[in-house]
N, C-alpha and C positions, 0 to 999 in steps of 0.2 A: 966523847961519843956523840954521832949525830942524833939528833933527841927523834929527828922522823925515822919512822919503821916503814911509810909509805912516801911512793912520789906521789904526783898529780898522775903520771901516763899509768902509775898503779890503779888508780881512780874511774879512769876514762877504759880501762880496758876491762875492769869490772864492771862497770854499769853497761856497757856498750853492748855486752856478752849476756846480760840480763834481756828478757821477754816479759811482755804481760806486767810492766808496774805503774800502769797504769790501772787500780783496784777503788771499790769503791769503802772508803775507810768505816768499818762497822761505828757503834757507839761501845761497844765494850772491847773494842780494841786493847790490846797489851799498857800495863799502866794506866787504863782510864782510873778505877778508882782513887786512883795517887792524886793525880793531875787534879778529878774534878773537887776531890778535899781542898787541896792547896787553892785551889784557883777561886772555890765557895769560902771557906775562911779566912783567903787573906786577901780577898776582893782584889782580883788581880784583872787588869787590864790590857797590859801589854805583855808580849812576852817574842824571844827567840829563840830559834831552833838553832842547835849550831851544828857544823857537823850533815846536816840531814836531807842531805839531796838525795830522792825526788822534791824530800818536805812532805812525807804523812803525818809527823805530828805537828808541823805546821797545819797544814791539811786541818787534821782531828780539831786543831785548838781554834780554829775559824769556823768551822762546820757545826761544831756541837753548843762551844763556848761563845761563840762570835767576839772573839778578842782581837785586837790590836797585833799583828802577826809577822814578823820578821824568819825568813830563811837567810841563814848567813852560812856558804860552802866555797870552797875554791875550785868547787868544781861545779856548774852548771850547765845542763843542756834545758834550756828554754823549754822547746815543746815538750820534753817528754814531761816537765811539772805543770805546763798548761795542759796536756790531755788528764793527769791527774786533778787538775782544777775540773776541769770540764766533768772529770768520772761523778764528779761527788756535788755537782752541779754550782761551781764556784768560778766565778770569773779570774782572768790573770791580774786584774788589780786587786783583790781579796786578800793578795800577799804581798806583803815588801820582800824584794830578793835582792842582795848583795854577794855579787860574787867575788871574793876576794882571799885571799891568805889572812891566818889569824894572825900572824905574826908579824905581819906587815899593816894592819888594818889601823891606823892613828883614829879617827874621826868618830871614838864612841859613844852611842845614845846607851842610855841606862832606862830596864825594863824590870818590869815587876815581878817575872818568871824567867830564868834563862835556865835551856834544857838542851840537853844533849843526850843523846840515846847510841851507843856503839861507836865510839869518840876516843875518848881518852888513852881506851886501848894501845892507841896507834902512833904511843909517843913513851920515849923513854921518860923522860920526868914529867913525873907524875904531878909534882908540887907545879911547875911551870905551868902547864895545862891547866891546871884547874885553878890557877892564879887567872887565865886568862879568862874563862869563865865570870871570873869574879869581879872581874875590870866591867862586867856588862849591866851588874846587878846594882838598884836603885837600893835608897837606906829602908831597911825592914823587907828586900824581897829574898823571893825564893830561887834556893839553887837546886835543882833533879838532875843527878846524872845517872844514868841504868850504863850496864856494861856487861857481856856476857863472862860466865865463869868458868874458865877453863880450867880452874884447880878442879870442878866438878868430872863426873863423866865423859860428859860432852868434852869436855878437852884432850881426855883420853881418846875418840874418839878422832876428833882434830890430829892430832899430833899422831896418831899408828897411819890413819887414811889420806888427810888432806895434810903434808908436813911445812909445805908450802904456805898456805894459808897460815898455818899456827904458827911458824916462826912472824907473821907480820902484826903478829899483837905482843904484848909488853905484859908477861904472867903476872912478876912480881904485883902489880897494880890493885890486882884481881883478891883483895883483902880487905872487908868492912873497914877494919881496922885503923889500917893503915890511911883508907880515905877519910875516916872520920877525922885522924891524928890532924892530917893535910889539913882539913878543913877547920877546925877548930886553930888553928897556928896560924892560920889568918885572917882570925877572927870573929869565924860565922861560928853558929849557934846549932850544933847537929840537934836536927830534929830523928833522924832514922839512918840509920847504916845495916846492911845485912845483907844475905843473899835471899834470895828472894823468887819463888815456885818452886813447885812441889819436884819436878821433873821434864823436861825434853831432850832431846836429840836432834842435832840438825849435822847437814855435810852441804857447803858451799860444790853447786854445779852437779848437784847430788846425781842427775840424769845422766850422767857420764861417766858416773863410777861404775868398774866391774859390776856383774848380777848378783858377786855373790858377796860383794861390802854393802849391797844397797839390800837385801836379804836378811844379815845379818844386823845390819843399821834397824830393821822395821820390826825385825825379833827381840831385840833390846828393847825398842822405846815401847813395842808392847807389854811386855813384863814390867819394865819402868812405870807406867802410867797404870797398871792395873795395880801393882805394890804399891805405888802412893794415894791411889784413890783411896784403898784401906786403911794406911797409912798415912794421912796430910802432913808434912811437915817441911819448912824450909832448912838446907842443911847445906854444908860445903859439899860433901860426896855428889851430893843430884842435883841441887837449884841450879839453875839454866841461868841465874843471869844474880846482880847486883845491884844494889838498889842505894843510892846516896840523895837524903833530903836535907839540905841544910838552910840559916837563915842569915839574912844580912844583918846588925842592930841598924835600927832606927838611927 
């Protein structure tokens, strides 16, 4: 089986189709409290993004942390991460950008955080993928991989409205479990596996769906979001997303 779920002109017609991402990235942006732990107790200096073009958590980890910042995607368009530089008042040297295939990429430096955010998803082996993650990581750094969870709601959603979309992610994957198992089998040290928020809803191109999926989409995530306000807790049924921390030894 071919292990990609996506091509590159997958890539290029998704972003292309996107508006407005050029944003100016908050400080409590999604995962900051993870990041800024990791990055205060294990004095972390360098780090990559992989995976993450525009590069807003590239973006975040310069702007906030002022760290040592790599974006590594096979898909880049230039200006649209320098007007993202620019949003958040960041120069284009602020970032090292390689644009390259992971799979092809020989020439690796090793950094003290390597992260990926909505990544992994988008490969059948799951072991593979996150081995290559781990080609990146120096001795004693940190692995963060998030990924949304489609076993939740939201997936349900996915899969009735957008079927398109949900067939280009990789379900099986979408299990603490399973990533912790990966993780630990090659060596690293889980510090955290779970899923991870209380609740959201999202539909890719949402602005284009019928009135009455984007109606019924806004009726949801408001019952959703009022039930767990009274309710906090992270679960498979509702968490929006996956949270993997692990660690390299020394």
């Amino acid at each position: 089986m071919d292990n990609l779920l996506t091509d590159r002109q997958f890539w290029v017609n998704y972003w292309e189709s996107k508006t407005g991402l050029s944003v100016n990235i908050p400080a409590n942006y999604l995962f900051h409290k993870e990041l800024g732990s990791i990055i205060q107790t294990r004095q972390v200096k360098t780090a990559i993004e992989l995976g993450g073009f525009p590069g807003y958590y590239a973006v975040f980890l310069k702007k906030y942390f002022k760290l040592d910042v790599t974006l590594l995607d096979y898909f880049v368009h230039q200006p649209v991460t320098n007007a993202l530089l620019e949003a958040n008042e960041l120069k284009e040297s602020d970032i090292h950008i390689i644009e390259t295939d992971l799979f092809n990429h020989k020439e690796v430096q090793r950094y003290d955080l390597v992260l990926s955010c909505g990544l992994i998803e988008h490969f059948n082996d799951t072991d593979d993928i996150i081995q290559r993650h781990i080609h990146f990581l120096k001795p004693g750094g940190t692995l963060l991989i998030t990924l949304p969870n489609f076993k939740a709601l939201n997936g349900w959603f996915q899969k009735v409205f957008d079927k398109a979309n949900y067939d280009k992610h990789n379900i099986h994957c979408m299990d603490p479990e399973l990533l912790a198992s990966i993780s630990r089998k090659a060596g690293l040290e889980v510090v955290q596996s779970k899923y991870f928020g209380h609740f959201s809803l999202w539909l890719e191109d949402e602005k284009n769906k019928p009135a009455g999926v984007r109606l019924f989409k806004k009726s949801v995530w408001l019952l959703g979001k009022v039930f767990t306000k009274v309710f906090p807790f992270n679960s498979r049924q509702l968490s929006p997303y996956i949270i993997l921390e692990a660690r390299k030894a020394q």
